[in-house]
PLY file of the C-alpha trace (Angstrom):
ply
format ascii 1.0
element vertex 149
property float x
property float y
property float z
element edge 148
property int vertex1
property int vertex2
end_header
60.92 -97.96 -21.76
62.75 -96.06 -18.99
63.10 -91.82 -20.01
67.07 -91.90 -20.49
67.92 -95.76 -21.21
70.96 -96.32 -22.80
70.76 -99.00 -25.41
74.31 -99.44 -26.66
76.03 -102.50 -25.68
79.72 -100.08 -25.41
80.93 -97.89 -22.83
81.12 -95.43 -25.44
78.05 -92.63 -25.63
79.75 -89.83 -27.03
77.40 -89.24 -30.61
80.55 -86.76 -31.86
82.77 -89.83 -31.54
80.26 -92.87 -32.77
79.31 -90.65 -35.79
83.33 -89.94 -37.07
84.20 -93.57 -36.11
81.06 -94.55 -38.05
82.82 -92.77 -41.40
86.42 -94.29 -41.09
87.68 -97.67 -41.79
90.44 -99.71 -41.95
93.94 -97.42 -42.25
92.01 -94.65 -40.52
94.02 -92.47 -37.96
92.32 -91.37 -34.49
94.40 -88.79 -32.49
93.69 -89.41 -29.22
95.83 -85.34 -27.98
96.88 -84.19 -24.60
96.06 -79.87 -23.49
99.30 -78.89 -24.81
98.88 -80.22 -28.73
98.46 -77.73 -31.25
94.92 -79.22 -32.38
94.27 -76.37 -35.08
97.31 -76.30 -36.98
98.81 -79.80 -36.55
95.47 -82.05 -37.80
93.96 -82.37 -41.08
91.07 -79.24 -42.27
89.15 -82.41 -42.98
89.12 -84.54 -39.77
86.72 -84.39 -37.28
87.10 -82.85 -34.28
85.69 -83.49 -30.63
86.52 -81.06 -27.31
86.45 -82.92 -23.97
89.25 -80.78 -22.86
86.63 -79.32 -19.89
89.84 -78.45 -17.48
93.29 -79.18 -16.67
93.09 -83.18 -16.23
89.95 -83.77 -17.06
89.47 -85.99 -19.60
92.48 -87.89 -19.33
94.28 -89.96 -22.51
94.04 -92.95 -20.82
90.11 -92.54 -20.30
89.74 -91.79 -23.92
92.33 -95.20 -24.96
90.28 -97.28 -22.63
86.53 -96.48 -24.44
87.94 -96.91 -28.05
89.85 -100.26 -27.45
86.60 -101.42 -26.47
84.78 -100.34 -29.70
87.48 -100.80 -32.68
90.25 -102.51 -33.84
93.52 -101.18 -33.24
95.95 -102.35 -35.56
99.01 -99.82 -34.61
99.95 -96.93 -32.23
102.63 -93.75 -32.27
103.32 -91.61 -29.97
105.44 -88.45 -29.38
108.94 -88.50 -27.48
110.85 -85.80 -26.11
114.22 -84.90 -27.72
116.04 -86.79 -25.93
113.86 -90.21 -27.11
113.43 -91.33 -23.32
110.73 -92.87 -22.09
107.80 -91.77 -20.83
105.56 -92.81 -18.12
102.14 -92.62 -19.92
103.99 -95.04 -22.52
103.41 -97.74 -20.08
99.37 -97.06 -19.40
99.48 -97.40 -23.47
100.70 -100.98 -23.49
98.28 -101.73 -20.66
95.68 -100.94 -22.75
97.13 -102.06 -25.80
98.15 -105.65 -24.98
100.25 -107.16 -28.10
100.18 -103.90 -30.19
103.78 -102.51 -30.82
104.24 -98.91 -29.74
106.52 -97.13 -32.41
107.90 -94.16 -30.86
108.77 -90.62 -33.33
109.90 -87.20 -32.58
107.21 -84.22 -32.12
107.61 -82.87 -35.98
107.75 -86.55 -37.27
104.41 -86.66 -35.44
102.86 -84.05 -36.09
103.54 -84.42 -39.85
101.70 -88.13 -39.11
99.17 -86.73 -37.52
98.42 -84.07 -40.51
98.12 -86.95 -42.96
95.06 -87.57 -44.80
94.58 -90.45 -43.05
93.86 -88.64 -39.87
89.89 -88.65 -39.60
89.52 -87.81 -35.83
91.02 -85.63 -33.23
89.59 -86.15 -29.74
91.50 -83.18 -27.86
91.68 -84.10 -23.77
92.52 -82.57 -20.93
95.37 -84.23 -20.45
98.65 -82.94 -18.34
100.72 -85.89 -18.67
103.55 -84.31 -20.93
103.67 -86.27 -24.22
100.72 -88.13 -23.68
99.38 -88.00 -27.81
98.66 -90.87 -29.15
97.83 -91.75 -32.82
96.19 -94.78 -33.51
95.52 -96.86 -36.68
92.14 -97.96 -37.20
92.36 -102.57 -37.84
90.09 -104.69 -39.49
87.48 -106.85 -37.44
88.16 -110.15 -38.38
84.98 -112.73 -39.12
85.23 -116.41 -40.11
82.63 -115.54 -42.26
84.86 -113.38 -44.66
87.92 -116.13 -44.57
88.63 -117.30 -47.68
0 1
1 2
2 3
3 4
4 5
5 6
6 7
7 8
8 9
9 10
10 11
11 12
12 13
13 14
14 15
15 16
16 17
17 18
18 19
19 20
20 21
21 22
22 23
23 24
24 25
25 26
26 27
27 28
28 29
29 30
30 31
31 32
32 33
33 34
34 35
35 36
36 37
37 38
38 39
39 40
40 41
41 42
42 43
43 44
44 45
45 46
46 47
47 48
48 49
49 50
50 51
51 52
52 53
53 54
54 55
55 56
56 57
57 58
58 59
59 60
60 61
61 62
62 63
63 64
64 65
65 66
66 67
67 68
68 69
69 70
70 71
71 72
72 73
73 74
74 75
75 76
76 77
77 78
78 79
79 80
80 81
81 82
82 83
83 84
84 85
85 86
86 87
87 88
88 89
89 90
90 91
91 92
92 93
93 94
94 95
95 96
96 97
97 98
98 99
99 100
100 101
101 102
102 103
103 104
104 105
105 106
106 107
107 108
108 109
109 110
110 111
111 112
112 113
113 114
114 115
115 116
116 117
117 118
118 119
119 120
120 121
121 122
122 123
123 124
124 125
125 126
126 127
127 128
128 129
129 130
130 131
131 132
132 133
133 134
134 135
135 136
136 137
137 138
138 139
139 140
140 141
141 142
142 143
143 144
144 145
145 146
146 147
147 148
């Protein structure tokens, strides 16, 4: 075998990230933050936490969205609107990469209070500028014909 082979069948090769999604289940949270959320204070003591915040854009939400929708189940998304409730740009790379998941929409303390829940297991902290670019995703089941009763 080849010195550096990668034998995983998924984009994702992040060890951080396979070993906390390895730990959660169905009902899990995964905040996926942008550089300006308060990762300290406004996440559970308990979940884990992963840094690829290396500078001002890099990584991006979207990069992060892309690898995990590839890897679990996504059975619901939240994000963060301004005051105002208006729409935000990034909203609309979401959907892309959430095809038939509903996007319910909250104001920053309702989300942060979500995202503080025991539920949340994983913070993955970006680089992000794209202003109100958090996302908090609920963890779905994989479904299997074999399990149908």
């Amino acid at each position: 075998m080849e010195k550096g082979a990668i034998m995983l069948k998924t984009k994702l090769l992040h060890p951080e990230i396979f070993c906390a999604l390895g730990s959660l289940g169905h009902g899990s949270k995964i905040l996926i933050a942008d550089g300006n959320f308060p990762f300290k204070t406004h996440t559970p003591s308990h979940a884990a936490r992963v840094f690829l915040n290396l500078m001002p854009g890099v990584v991006q939400v979207t990069q992060v969205l892309e690898t995990l929708v590839e890897t679990i189940p996504v059975e619901s998304a939240l994000v963060m609107v301004p005051p105002d409730g208006a729409h935000q740009p990034i909203f609309d790379a979401f959907a892309a990469c959430l095809p038939g998941i509903e996007i319910k929409k909250t104001k920053r303390f309702e989300f942060y209070e979500e995202a503080k829940s025991e539920q949340t297991g994983l913070l993955i902290a970006t680089g992000e500028q794209r202003r109100f670019a958090n996302l908090l995703l609920t963890i779905g089941v994989i479904k299997s014909p074999l399990y149908e009763l």
